[in-house]
C-alpha positions in Angstrom: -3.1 -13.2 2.7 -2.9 -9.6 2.4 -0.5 -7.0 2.5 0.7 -3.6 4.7 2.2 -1.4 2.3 4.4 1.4 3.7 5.6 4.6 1.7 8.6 5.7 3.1 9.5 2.6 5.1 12.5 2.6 7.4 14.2 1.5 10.6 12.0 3.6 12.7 8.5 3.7 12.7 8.6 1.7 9.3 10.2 -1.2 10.7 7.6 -0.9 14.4 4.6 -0.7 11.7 5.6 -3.5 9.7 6.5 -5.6 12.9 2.8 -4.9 14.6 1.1 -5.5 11.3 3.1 -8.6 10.6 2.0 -9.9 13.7 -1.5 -10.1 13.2 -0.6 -11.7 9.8 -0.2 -9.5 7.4 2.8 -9.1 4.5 4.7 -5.8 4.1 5.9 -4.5 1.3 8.7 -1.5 2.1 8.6 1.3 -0.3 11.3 4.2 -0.2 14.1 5.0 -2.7 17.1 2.8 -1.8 16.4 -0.6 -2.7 19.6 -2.0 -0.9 18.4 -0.2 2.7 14.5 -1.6 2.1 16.4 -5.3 1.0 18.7 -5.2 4.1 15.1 -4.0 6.2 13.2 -6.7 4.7 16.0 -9.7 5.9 15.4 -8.3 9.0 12.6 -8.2 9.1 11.7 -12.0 7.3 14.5 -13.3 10.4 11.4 -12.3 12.9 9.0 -13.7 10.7 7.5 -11.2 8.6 6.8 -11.8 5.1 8.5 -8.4 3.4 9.6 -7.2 0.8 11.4 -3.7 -0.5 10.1 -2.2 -3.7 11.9 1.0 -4.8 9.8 4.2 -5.6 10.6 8.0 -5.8 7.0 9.8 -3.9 7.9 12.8 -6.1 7.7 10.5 -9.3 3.8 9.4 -9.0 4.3 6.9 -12.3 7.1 5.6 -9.8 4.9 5.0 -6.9 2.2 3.8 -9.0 4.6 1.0 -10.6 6.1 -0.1 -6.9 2.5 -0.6 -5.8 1.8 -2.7 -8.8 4.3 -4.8 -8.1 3.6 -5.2 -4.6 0.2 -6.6 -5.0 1.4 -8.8 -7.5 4.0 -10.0 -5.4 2.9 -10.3 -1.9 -1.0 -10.0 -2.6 -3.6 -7.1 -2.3 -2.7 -4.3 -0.2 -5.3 -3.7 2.2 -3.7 -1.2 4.2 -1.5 1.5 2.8 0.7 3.8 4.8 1.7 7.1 3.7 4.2 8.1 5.7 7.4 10.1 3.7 10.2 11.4 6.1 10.4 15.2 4.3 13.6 16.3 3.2 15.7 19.1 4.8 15.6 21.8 2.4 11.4 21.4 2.3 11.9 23.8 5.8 12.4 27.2 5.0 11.3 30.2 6.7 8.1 31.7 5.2 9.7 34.9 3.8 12.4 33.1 2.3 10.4 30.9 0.2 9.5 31.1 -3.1 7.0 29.5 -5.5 10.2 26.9 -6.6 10.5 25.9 -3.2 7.2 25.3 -2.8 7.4 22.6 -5.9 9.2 19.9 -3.9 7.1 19.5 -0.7 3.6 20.0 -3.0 4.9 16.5 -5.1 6.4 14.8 -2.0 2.9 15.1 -0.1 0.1 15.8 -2.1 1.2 14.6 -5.7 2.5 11.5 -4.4 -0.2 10.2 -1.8 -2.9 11.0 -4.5 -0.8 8.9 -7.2 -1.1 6.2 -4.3 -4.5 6.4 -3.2 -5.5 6.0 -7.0 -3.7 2.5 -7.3 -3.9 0.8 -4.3 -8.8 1.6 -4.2 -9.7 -0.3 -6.5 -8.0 -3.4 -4.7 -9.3 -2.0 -1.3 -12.9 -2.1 -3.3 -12.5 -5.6 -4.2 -11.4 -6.5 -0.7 -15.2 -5.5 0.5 -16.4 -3.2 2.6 -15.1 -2.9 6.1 -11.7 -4.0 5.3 -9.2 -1.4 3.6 -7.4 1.3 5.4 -5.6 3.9 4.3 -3.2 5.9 7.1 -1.5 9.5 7.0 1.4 10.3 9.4 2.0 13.4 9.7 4.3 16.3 12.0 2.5 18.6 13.7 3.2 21.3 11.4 -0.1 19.6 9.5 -2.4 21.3 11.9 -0.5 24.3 13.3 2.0 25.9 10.7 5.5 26.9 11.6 6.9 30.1 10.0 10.3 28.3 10.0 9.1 25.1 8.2 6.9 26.4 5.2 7.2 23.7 2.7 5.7 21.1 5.1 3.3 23.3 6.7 1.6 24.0 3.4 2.0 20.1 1.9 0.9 18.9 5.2 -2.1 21.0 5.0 -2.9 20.2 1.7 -2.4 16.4 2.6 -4.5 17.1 5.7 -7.3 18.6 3.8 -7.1 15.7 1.1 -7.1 12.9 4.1 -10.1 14.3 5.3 -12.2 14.8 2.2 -10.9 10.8 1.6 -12.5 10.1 5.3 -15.9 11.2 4.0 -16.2 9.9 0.6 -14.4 6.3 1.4 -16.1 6.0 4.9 -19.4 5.3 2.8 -18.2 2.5 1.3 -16.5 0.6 4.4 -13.2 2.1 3.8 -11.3 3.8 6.1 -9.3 6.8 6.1 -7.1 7.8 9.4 -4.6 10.3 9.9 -1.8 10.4 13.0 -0.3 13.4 13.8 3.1 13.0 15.2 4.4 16.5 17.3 8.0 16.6 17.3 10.7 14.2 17.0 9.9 10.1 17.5 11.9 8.8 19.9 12.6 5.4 21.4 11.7 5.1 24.9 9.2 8.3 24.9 6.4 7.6 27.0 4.5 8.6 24.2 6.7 9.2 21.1 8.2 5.6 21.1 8.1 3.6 17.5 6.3 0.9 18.8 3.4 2.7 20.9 2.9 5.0 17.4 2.6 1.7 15.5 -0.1 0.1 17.7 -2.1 3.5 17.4 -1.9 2.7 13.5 -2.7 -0.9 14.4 -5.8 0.5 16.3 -6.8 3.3 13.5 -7.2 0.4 11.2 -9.0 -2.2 13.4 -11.4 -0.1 15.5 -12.0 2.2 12.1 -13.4 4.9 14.4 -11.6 7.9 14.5 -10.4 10.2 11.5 -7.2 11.8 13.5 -5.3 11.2 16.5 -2.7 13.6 17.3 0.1 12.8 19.7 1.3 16.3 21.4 5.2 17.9 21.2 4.8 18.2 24.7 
């Protein structure tokens, strides 16, 4: 068996992911900083039959995220598909004129530092696997592809991310392993026609399995 693994797992599109991928078989391992809210998601979770598990890591810490994904293969079995997908915090949104090189420091870790710390663990299991088999999935706002002078910090770490992702796509695609990005515009909501947890989750299901398609975006409007 092998294994989902979600950076920045939660009762959102964390929990949709890890339902649609647990249905076709695979385990989950749930990575975000509170081990008691990724224990309390995992029971869930195992009730509906999913094999999960929570594995605490800090994305700004990549020795952190380096360590949780040890232990997740270990544990549940290789990872073949690893979701980086880190809900940014507030004070990463500052107006551009307002932000300085320190502010800068926090989003550049959160989404660059710490999705290259996980990309360097989790390949050489995805190797291993053979070719055709390991994915590796971005989820993005919007700000990743048209900046927002009112949200700096993300639209410059999302960038970065987005530039890194892509760069991944070409190098990885020559060996059989995919590299997918979905860009998310605006708030997800349950119940959107588009926007809804579990329709953004069966577009990630679809990035891995059809392996066709570098970015999908899904509109603010």
């Amino acid at each position: 068996m092998t294994t989902l693994a979600i950076i920045g797992a939660g009762r959102g599109l964390g929990a949709a992911v890890a339902r649609r991928f647990g249905a076709e078989g695979f385990s989950v391992a749930l990575l975000s900083r509170n081990q008691g809210k990724l224990d309390a998601l995992a029971d869930d979770l195992g009730k509906e039959g999913i094999h999960a598990r929570g594995f605490a890591a800090d994305v700004r810490n990549p020795d952190s995220i380096a360590a949780a994904l040890e232990s997740a293969t270990e544990t549940l079995g290789p990872i073949e598909v690893l979701q980086y997908s880190p809900l940014p915090q507030k004070d990463f949104m500052r107006p551009v004129l307002e932000t300085t090189p320190a502010d800068l420091r926090g989003p550049i870790a959160f989404s660059i530092y710490g999705s290259v710390a996980a990309v360097h663990q989790v390949l050489p299991g995805m190797r291993a696997l053979g070719a055709n088999r390991g994915t590796i999935l971005f989820v993005n706002g919007g700000s990743a592809v048209k900046p927002g002078r009112s949200v700096t910090g993300t639209s410059v770490a999302f960038a970065g991310q987005a530039a890194y992702a892509q760069l991944l796509h070409e190098v990885l695609g020559e060996e059989g392993i995919q590299v997918s990005q979905l860009i998310i515009g605006g708030r997800i909501v349950e119940g959107d026609p588009e926007k809804d947890p579990n329709l953004l989750a069966n577009l990630l299901w679809e990035l891995h399995a059809k392996r066709d398609t570098f970015r999908h975006q899904v509109s603010e409007d």
